[in-house]
Z-matrix of the N, CA and C atoms (Angstrom, degrees):
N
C 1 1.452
C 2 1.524 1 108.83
N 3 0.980 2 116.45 1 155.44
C 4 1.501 3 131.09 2 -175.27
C 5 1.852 4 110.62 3 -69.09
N 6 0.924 5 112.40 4 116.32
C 7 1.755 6 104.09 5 -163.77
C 8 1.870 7 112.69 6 -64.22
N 9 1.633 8 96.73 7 -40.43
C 10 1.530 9 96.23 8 179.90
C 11 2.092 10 105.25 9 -54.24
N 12 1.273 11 106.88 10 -37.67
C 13 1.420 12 106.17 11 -166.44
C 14 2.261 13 92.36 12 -71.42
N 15 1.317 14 109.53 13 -32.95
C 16 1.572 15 87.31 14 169.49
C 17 1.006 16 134.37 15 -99.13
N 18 1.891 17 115.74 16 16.01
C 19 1.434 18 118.54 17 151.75
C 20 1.512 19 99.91 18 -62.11
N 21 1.510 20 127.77 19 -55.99
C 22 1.100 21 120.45 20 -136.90
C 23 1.291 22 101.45 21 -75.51
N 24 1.415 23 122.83 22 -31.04
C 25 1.531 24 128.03 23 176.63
C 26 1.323 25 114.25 24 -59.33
N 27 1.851 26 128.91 25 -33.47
C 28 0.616 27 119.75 26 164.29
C 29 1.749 28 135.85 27 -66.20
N 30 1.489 29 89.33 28 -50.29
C 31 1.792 30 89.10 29 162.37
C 32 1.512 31 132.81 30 -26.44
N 33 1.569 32 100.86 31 -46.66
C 34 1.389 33 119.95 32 176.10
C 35 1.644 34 113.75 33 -53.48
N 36 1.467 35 92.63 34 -64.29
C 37 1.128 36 94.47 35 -175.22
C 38 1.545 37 139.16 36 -48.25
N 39 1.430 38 88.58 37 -40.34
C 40 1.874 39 107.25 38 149.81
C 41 1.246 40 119.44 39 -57.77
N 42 1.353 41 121.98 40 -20.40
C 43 1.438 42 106.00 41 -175.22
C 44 1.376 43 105.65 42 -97.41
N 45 1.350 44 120.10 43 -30.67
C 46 1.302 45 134.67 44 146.82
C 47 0.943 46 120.95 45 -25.22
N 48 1.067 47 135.62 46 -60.53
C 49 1.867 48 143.61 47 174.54
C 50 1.439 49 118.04 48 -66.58
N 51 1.364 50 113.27 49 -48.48
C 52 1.596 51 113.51 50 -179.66
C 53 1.618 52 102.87 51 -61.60
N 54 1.259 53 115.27 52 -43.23
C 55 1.604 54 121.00 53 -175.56
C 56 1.593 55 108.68 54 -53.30
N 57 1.359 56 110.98 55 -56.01
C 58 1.328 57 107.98 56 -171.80
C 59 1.253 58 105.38 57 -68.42
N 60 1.039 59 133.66 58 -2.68
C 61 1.988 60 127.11 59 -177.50
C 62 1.392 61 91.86 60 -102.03
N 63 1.024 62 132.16 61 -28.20
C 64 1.568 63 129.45 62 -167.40
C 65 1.461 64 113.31 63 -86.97
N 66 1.903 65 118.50 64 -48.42
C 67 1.003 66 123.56 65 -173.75
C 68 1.896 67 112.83 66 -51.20
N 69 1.389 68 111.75 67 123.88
C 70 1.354 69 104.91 68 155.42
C 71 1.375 70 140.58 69 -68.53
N 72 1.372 71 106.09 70 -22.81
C 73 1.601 72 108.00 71 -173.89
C 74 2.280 73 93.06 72 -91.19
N 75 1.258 74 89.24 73 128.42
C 76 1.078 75 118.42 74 161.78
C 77 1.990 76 120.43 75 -20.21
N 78 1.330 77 78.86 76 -92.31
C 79 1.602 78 95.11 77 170.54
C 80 1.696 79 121.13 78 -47.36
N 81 1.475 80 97.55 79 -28.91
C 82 2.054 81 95.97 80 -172.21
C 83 1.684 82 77.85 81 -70.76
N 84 1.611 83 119.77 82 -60.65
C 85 1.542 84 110.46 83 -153.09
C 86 1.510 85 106.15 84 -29.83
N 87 1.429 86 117.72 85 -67.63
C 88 1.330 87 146.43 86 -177.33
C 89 1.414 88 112.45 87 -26.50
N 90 1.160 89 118.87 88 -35.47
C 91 1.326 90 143.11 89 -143.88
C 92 1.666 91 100.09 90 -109.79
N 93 1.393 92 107.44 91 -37.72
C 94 1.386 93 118.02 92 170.26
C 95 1.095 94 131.17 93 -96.59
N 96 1.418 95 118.25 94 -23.91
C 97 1.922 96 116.12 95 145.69
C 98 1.454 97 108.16 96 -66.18
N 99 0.950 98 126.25 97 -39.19
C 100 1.573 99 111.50 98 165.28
C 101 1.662 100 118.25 99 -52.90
N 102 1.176 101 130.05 100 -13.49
C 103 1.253 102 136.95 101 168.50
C 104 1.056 103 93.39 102 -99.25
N 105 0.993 104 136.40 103 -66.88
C 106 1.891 105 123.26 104 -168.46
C 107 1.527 106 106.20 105 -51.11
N 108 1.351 107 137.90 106 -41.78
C 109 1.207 108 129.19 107 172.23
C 110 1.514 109 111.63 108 -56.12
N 111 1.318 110 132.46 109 -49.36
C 112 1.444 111 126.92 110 -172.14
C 113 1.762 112 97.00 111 -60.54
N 114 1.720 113 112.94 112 -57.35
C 115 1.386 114 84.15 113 170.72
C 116 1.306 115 147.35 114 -53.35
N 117 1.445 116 114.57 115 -32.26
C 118 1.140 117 120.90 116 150.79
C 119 1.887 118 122.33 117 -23.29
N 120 1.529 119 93.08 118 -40.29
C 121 1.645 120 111.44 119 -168.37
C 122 1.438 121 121.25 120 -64.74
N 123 1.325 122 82.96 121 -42.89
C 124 1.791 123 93.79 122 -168.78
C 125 1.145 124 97.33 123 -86.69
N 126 2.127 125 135.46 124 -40.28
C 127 1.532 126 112.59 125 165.39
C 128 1.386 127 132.52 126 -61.25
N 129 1.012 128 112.67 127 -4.78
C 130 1.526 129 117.54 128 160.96
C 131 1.252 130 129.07 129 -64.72
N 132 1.573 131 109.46 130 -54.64
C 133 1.226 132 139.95 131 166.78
C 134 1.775 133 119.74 132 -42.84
N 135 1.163 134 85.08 133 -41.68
C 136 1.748 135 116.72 134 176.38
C 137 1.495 136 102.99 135 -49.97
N 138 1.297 137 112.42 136 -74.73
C 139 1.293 138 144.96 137 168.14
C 140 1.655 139 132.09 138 -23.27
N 141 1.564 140 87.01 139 -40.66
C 142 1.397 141 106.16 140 163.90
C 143 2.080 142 105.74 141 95.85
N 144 1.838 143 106.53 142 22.60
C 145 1.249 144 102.17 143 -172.63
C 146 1.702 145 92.63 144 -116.15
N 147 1.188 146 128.49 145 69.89
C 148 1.282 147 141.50 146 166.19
C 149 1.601 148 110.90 147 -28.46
N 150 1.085 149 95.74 148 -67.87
C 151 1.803 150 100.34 149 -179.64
C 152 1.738 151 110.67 150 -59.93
N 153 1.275 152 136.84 151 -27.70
C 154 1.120 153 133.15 152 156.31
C 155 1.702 154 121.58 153 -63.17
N 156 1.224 155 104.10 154 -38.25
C 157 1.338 156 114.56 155 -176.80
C 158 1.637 157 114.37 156 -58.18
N 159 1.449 158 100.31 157 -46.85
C 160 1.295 159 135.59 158 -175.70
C 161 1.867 160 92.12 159 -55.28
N 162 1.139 161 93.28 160 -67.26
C 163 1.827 162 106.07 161 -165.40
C 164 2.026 163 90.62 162 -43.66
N 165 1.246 164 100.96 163 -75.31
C 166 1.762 165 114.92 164 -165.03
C 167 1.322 166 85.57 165 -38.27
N 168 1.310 167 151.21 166 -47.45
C 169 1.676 168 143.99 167 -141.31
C 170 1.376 169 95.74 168 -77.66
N 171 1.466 170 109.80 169 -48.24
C 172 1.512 171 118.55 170 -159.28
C 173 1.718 172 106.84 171 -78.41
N 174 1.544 173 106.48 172 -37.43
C 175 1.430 174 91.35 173 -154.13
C 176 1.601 175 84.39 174 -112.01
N 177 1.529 176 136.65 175 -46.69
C 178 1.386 177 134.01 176 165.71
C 179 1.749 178 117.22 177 -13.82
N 180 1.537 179 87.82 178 -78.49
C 181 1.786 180 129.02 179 -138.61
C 182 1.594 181 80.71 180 -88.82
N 183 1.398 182 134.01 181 -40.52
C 184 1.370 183 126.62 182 -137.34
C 185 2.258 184 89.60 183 -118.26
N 186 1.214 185 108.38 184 -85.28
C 187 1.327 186 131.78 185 -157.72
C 188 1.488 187 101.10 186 -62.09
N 189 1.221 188 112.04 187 -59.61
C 190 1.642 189 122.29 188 -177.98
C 191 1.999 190 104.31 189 -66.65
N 192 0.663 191 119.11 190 -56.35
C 193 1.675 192 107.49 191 168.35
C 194 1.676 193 108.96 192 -72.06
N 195 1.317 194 136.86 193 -1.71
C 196 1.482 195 110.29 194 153.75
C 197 1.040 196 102.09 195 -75.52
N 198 1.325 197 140.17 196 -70.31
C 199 1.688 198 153.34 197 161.89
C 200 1.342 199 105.85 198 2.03
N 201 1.607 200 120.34 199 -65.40
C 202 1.272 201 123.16 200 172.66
C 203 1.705 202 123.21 201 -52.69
N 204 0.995 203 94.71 202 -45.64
C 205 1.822 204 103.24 203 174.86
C 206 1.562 205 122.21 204 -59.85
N 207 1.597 206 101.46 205 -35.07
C 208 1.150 207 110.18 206 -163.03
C 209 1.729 208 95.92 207 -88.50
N 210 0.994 209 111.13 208 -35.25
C 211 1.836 210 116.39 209 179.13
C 212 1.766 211 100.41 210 -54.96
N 213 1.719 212 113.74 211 -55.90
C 214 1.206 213 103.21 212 177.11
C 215 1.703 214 139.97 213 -53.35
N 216 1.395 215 89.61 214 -23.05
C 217 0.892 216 101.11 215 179.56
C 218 1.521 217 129.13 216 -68.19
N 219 1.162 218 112.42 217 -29.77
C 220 1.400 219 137.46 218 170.00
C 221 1.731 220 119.86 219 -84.82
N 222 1.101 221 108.24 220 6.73
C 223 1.450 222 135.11 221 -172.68
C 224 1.173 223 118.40 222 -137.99
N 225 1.040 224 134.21 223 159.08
C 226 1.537 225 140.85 224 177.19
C 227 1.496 226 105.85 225 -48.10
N 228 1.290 227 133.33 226 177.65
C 229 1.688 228 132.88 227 179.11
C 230 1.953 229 87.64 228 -127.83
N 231 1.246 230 143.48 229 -30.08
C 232 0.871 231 106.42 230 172.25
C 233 1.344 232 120.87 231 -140.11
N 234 1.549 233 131.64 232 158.50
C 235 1.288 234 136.86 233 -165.54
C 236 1.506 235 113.52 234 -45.68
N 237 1.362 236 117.64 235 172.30
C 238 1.938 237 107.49 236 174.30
C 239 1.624 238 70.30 237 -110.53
N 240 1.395 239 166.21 238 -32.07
C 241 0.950 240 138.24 239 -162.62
C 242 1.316 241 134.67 240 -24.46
């Protein structure tokens, strides 16, 4: 893979992470580990570990943020923090 394209993925991904610890509303967090997992996806992919990539897409990016959505949903959407 092209390295400038996995700085930039990486950047993201950091920005990705600080966001979701920071965000208060519920659903954005949710919403943004679900983006941090796809990035997760494509540096994998990068990497040349397809079958890992594959796994994070499905159960990361895909299964674990319905789960998350669906918990909020049944719960308040945002922190009393």
């Amino acid at each position: 893979m092209i390295w400038q394209l996995d700085i930039v993925i990486l950047v993201l991904v950091v920005i990705c992470a600080i966001a979701a610890i920071s965000v208060k509303d519920l659903l954005g967090s949710a919403v943004l580990l679900g983006a941090y997992s796809f990035l997760m996806c494509l540096l994998w992919t990068g990497m040349g570990a397809v079958d890992v990539a594959f796994t994070e897409a499905a159960v990361g990016a895909g299964i674990s943020t319905a789960f998350f959505i669906a918990a909020i949903y049944q719960t308040t959407r945002r922190t009393r923090d």
